[in-house]
N, C-alpha and C positions, 0 to 999 in steps of 0.2 A: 258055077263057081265064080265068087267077085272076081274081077280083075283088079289087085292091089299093088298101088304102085308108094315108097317113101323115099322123098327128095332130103339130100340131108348132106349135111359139111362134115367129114371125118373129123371126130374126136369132140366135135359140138356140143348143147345139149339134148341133139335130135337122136342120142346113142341110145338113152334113154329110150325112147319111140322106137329104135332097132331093137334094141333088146326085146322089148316087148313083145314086136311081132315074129322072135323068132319063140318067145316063149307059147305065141298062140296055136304054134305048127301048121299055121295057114299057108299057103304057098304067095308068094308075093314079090314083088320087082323091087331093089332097091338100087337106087340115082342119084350116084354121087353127085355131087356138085362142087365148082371151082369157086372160091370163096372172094375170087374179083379175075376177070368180071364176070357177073353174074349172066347167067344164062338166060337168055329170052324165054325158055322154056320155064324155068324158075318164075321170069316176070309177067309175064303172063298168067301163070296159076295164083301169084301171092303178088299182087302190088305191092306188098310191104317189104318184098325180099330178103325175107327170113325164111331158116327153116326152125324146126321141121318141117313138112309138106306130105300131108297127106291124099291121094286120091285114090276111092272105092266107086269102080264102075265110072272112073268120071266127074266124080263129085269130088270136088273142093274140100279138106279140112286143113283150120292152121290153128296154129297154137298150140304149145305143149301139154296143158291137162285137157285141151279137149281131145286131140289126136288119140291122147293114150285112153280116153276113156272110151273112145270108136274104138278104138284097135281092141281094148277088151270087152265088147260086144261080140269081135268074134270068134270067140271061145271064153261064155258066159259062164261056161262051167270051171273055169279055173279062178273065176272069183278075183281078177287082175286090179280092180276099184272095188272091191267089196262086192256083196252081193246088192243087187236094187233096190233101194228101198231101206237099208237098212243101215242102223247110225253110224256101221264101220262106212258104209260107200260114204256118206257125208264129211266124214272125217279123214277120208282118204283124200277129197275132190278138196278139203280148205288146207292140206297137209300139199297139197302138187300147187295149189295157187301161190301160198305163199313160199316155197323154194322158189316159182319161175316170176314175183312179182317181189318178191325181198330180197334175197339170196341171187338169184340171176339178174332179174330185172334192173334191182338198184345198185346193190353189193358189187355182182361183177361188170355189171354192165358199166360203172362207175370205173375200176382199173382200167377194164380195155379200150374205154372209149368215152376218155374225161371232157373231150370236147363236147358230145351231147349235152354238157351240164354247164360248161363255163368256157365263155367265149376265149377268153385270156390263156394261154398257153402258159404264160408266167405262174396261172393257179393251177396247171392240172398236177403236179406234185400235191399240194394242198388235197384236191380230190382224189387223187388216190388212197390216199392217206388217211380219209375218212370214212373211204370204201374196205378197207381194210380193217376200221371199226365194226363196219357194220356187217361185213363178214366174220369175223370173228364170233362176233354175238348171237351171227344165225347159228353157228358150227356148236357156241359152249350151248345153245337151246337142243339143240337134235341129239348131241351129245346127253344132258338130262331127261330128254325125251326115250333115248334108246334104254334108260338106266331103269324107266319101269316098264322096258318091256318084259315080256314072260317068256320069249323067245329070242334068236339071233338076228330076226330085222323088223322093220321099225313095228309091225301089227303083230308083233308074235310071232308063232313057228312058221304063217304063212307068207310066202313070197307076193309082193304087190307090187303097182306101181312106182308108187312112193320109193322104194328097194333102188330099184333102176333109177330112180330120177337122183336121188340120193349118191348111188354108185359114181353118177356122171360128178358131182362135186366134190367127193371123195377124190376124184384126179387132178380137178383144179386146184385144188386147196395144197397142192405140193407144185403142181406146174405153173400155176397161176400168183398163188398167192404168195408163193414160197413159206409154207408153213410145215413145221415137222407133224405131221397128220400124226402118226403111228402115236406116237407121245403124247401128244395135247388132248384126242381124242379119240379112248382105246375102244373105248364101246362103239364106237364109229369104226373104227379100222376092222373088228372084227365083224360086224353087219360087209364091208365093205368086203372082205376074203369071201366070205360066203356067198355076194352076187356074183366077183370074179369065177369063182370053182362052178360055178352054172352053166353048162351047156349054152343055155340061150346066149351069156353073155361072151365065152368065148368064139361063137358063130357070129354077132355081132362084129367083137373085136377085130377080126382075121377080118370078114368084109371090110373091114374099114381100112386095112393095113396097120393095126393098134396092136399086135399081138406082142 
């Protein structure tokens, strides 16, 4: 049996990554971490000192569509990225990039932390401002995206990755952005009831102290 261990900030986007491994039923270690300052143990695995963080037996994974597409190797059979090879996983893997490189990467990463982008303090109002653009824009695309699906989350009647990564912005998008979710995007809010009512994700949640 691996030894699996996820390093991760309660209420992050490493929930996502939780969810998931409690949807694999693998057994597994998960390690909170204090969001300053960061733990040697953190910095040591990820110079980057980000999570998620994943390690299997020891090995190093970072980053969010790679983590979760490890984590769904192990349990293949539930199809977590799509099946291998096949144009649902392709569309799963460009669907978790651009959440964690548009939506997270720029969109929020832009609110929380406008300094990254512009020295002048006098501008970070400005760049929130425009981050809240481009948030919006990801939220009305996922929202048109959910409207052909054939089922209640984002691939149809089956549960994915994509669900859980999704779920995790589905909470910022009222704590973060202060947006009335439920309103603006209903097709999103009801994908969103449906990861919440998941086992996996209320396991998750309670770890995290999120219930």
């Amino acid at each position: 049996m691996s030894d699996i261990k996820l390093y991760y900030f309660p209420g992050a986007c490493s929930l996502a990554s939780h969810i998931l491994l409690h949807e694999t039923g693998v057994p597994f270690t998960g390690k909170p971490q204090e969001r300053s300052p960061f733990s040697e143990e953190l910095r040591a695995l990820n110079p980057k000192v980000k999570v998620p963080v994943l390690t299997i037996d020891g090995n190093v994974v970072t980053e969010g569509p790679a983590i979760m597409t490890a984590i769904s190797s192990l349990a293949p059979e539930k199809n977590l990225t799509g099946a291998p090879g096949t144009l649902e996983a392709f569309k799963i893997l460009e669907y978790l990039i651009w959440l964690s490189g548009t939506l997270h990467g720029t969109g929020y990463s832009m609110v929380i932390r406008p300094q990254r982008f512009v020295d002048n303090p006098a501008e970070h109002d400005n760049v929130k401002q425009k981050a809240l653009e481009i948030i919006r824009g990801c939220y009305e695309s996922i929202e048109q995206g959910l409207g052909k699906s054939e089922g209640e989350y984002a691939f149809g009647k089956s549960f994915t990755a994509v669900d859980a990564y999704l779920f995790v912005f589905w909470r910022w998008g009222s704590q973060i952005g202060k947006l009335d979710m439920d309103s603006l995007y209903p097709k999103y809010g009801t994908l969103a009831k449906a990861v919440a009512r998941r086992e996996a994700t209320i396991a998750a949640l309670k770890a995290e102290g999120l219930e």
